[in-house]
Structures are given as structure tokens and as C-alpha cells.
C-alpha angles and dihedrals in degrees: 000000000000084000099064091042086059091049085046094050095044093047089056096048079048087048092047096054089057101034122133115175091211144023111279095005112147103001115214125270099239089051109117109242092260101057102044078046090055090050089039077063092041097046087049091071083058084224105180114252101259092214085064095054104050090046081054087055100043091049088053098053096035098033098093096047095050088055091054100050087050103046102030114012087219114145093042140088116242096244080065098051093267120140128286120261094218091237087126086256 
């Protein structure tokens, strides 16, 4: 389980680096002029980053069940990190 919450912690740094709140914010630098015109037009609509909404989406669904292996380990079997049983095994 730590190790999952390594993988979670690192992808989020990863996600950060990369983040626009919406579509067409802060075009890259290599971009030709056309083109980081053409996403100036579209940022200016202030449409939200699809990518965004469907992590929201996808937190929301999955956020519960994360918790639960973390904290608890319950739902899984032990060869894949879950909780003892208490047999002694």
C-alpha cells in the first residue's frame, strides 16, 4: 500500500507540471504563431480542460475505494497488499 501511495503522489507532481485549467490556456512556447494565436482565441471562451473534468470524474468514482485500500487494505486479497485475516498466515 505505500507503494501505491508513492505511484499516487508522484503522478500528481507529473499532473501538476502539465496542468491548464482551461482549454487553450498558456500555449506552449514551440508552438508556431498560428497556432498559440489559434489557442489565445480558444482560452478566451474559458472552456474547462477536458482532461480535468474527466479526472474529476474519475476521483469521484474511484475516491472511496482508494481510501479503503490505503487505510485499511479491506477488498483485496493479501498477495495483493490487503489486510490480514488474523489466521496467523
Amino acid at each position: 500500500r505505500t507503494g501505491s501511495i508513492h505511484g499516487l503522489s508522484r503522478f500528481s507532481s507529473l499532473m501538476n507540471t502539465f496542468y491548464r485549467r482551461h482549454l487553450g490556456d498558456e500555449p506552449y512556447d514551440w508552438y508556431p504563431e498560428p497556432v498559440k494565436n489559434m489557442w489565445n482565441t480558444v482560452a478566451k471562451a474559458k472552456i474547462p480542460h477536458p482532461g480535468s473534468v474527466i479526472g474529476q470524474i474519475a476521483l469521484i468514482g474511484t475516491m472511496p475505494i482508494i481510501l479503503e485500500y490505503v487505510g485499511a487494505g479491506y477488498g483485496f486479497s493479501r498477495g495483493f497488499g490487503g489486510a490480514a485475516a488474523g489466521d496467523g498466515k
